[in-house]
C-alpha positions in Angstrom: 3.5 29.2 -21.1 5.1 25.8 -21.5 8.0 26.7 -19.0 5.2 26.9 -16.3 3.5 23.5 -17.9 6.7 22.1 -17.4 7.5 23.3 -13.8 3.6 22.1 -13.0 4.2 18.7 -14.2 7.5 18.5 -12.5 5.7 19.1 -8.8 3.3 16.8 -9.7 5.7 13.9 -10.5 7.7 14.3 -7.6 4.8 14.1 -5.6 3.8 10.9 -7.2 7.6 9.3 -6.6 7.0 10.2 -3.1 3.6 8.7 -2.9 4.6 5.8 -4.5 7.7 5.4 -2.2 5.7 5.8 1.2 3.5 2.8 -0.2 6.0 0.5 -1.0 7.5 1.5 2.6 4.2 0.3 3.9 3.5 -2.6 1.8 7.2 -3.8 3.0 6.2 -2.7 6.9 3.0 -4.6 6.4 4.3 -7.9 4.9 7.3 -7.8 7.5 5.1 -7.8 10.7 2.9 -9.6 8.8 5.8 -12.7 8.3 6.9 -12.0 12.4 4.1 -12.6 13.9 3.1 -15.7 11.6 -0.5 -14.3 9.6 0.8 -14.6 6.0 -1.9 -16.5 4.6 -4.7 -14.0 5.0 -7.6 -16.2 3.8 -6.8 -19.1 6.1 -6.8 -16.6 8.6 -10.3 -14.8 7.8 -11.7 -18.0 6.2 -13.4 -18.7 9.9 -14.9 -15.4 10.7 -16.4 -15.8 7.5 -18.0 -19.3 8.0 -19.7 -18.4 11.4 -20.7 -15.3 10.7 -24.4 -15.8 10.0 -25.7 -13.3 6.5 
């Protein structure tokens, strides 16, 4: 019983290291187009679409 408990909980980490990896791959994809093309301050660049956008 706890061999299979053990081999279940195995799987389920490894997907979780891979999850976390294909983030962290994003994030860094993300934050480097992000720095390229010159948008890293995200609420200076939403801040107007906020103000005239009538509620």
């Amino acid at each position: 019983m706890s061999r299979s408990r053990n081999k279940k909980n195995s799987r389920t980490s490894v997907w979780v290291a891979i999850g976390a990896i294909f983030l962290i791959i994003l994030l860094i994809i993300w934050l480097s187009f992000a720095d390229l093309t010159g948008n890293t301050d995200v609420a200076a660049f939403l801040a107007p679409y906020i103000v005239n956008t009538p509620v």
